[in-house]
Backbone bond lengths (Angstrom), bond angles and torsions (degrees), N, CA, C in turn:
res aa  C-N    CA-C-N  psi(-1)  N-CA   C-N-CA  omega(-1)  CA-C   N-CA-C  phi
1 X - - - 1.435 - - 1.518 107.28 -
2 X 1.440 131.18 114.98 1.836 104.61 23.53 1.275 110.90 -105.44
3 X 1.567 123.57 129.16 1.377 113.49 176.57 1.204 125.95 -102.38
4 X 1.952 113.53 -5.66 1.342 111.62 149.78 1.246 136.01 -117.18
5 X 1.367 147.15 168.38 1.232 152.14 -158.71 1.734 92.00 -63.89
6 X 1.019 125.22 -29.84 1.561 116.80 -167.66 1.654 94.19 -94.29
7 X 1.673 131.91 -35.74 1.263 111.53 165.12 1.719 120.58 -72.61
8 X 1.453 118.51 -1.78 1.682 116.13 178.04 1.498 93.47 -76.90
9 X 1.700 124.31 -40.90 1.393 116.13 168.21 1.536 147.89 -67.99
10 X 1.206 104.03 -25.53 1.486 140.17 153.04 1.606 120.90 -44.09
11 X 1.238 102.71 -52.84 2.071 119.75 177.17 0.822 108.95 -73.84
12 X 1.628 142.53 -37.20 1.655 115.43 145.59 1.228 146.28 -22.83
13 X 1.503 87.34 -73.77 1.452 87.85 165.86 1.230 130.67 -96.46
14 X 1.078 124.88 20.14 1.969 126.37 152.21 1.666 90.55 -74.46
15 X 1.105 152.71 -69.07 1.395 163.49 167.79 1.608 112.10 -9.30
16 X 1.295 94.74 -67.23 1.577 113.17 165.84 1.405 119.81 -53.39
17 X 1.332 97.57 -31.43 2.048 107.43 168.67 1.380 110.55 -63.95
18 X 1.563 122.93 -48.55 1.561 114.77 -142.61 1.423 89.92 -53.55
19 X 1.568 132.47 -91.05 0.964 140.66 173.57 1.687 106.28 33.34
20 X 1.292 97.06 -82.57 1.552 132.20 -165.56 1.963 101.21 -46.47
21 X 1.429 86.30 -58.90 1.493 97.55 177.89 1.807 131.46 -71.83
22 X 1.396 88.35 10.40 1.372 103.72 179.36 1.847 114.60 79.98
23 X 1.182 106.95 12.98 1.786 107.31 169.35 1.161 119.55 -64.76
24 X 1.414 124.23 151.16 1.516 109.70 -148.03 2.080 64.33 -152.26
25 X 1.211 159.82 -73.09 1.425 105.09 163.47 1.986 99.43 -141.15
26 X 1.262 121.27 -170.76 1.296 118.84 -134.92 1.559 87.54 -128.31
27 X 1.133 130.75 125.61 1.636 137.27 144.55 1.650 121.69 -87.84
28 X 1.003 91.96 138.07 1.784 90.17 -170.29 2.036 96.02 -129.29
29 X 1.089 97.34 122.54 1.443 99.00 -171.27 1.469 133.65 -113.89
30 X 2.010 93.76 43.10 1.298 122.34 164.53 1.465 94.27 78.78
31 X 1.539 89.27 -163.20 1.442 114.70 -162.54 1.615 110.58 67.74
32 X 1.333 97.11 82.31 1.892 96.86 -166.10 1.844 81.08 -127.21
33 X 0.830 115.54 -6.39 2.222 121.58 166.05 1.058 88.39 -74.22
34 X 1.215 122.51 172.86 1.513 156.78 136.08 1.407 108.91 -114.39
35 X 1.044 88.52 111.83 1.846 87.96 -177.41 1.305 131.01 -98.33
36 X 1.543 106.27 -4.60 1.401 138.56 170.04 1.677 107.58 -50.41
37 X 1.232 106.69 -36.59 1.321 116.09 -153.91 1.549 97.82 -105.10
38 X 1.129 101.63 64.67 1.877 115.31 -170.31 2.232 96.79 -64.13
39 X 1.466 108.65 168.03 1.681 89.58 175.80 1.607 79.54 -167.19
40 X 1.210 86.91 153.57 1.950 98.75 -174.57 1.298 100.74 -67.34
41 X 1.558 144.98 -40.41 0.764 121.99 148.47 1.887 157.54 -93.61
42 X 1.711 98.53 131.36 1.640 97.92 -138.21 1.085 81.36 -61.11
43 X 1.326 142.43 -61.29 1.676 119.43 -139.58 1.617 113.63 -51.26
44 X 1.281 116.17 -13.90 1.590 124.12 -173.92 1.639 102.51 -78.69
45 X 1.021 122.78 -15.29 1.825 140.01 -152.24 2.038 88.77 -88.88
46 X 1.130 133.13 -49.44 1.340 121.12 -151.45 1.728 85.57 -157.98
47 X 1.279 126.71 78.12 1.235 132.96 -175.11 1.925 90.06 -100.29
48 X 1.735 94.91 161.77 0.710 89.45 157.93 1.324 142.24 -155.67
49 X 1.137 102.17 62.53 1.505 125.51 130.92 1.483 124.57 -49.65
50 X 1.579 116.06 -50.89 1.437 113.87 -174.94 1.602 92.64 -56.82
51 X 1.010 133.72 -59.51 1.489 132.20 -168.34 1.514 118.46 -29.10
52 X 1.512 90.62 -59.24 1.739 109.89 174.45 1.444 119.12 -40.90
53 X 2.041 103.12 -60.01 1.114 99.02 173.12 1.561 126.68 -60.66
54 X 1.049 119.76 -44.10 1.546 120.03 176.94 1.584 109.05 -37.84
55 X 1.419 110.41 -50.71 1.409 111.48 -178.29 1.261 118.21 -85.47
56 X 0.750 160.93 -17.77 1.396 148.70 103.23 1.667 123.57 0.84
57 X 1.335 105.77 -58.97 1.865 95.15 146.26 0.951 127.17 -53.40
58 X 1.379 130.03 -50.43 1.303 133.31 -173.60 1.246 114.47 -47.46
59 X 1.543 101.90 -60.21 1.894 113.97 -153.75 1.846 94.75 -54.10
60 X 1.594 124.01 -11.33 1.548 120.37 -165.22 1.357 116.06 -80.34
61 X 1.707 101.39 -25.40 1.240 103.07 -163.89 1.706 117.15 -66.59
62 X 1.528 110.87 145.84 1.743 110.61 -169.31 1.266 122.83 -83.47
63 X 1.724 123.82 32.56 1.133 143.27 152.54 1.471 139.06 -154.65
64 X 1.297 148.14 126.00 0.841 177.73 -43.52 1.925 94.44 -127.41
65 X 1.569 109.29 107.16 1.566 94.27 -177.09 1.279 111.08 -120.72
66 X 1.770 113.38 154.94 1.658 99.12 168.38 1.574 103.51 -135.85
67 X 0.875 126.47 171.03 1.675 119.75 -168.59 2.049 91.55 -150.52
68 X 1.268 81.22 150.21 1.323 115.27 -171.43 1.819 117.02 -112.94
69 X 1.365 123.10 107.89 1.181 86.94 -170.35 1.583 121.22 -79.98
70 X 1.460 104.69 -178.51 1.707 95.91 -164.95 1.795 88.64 -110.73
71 X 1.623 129.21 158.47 1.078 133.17 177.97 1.532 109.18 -50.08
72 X 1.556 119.37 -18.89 1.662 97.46 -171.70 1.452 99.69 -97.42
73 X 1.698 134.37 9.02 1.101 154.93 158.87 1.580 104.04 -51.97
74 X 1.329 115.02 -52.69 1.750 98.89 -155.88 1.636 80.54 -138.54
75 X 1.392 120.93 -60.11 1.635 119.76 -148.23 1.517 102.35 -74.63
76 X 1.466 115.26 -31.56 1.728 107.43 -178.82 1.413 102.83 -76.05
77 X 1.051 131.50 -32.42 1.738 127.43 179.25 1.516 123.19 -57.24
78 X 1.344 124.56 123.69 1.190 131.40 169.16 0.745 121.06 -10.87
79 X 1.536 129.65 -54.65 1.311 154.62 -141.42 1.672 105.03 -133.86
80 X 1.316 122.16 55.65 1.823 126.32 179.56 1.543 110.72 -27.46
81 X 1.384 102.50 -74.79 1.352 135.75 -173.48 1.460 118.64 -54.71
82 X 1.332 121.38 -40.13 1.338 138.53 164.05 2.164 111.49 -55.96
83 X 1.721 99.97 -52.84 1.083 111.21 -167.00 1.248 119.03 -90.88
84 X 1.949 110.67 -10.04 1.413 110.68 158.11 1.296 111.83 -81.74
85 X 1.408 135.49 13.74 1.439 134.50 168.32 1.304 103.73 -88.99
86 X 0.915 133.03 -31.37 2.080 129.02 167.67 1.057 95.25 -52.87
87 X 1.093 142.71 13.27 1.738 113.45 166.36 0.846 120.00 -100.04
């Protein structure tokens, strides 16, 4: 999460909530791939850019976050070793 354009819009403002809801700080426990969406070509599979963007949401949120990656983060990607360096 987010794996669609309406959840990249969505994580703002859940983010913008914790605060509100009394979150004091936020774990996020990956899975920011979709891995469903396999494509002949791998480098397109676990780019990273998507990474960037995710974090770039992240860094906004108004309390204290840490993220975890999720297996379709590094271990489902072609490239593990490559894609555990986006972090």
């Amino acid at each position: 999460m987010p794996y669609t354009h309406e959840d990249e819009e969505m994580l703002p403002v859940q983010l913008r909530n914790l605060r509100k809801a009394g979150g004091e700080f936020l774990v996020h426990v990956g899975d920011i791939i979709d891995q469903k969406k396999k494509r002949k070509d791998k480098s397109l599979v676990c780019p990273e850019e998507r990474y960037e963007m995710v974090s770039n949401i992240l860094r906004k949120a108004p309390i204290k976050t840490f993220i975890l990656p999720g297996d379709n983060d590094w271990n489902d990607c072609p490239y593990p070793d490559e894609a555990m360096t986006y972090w």
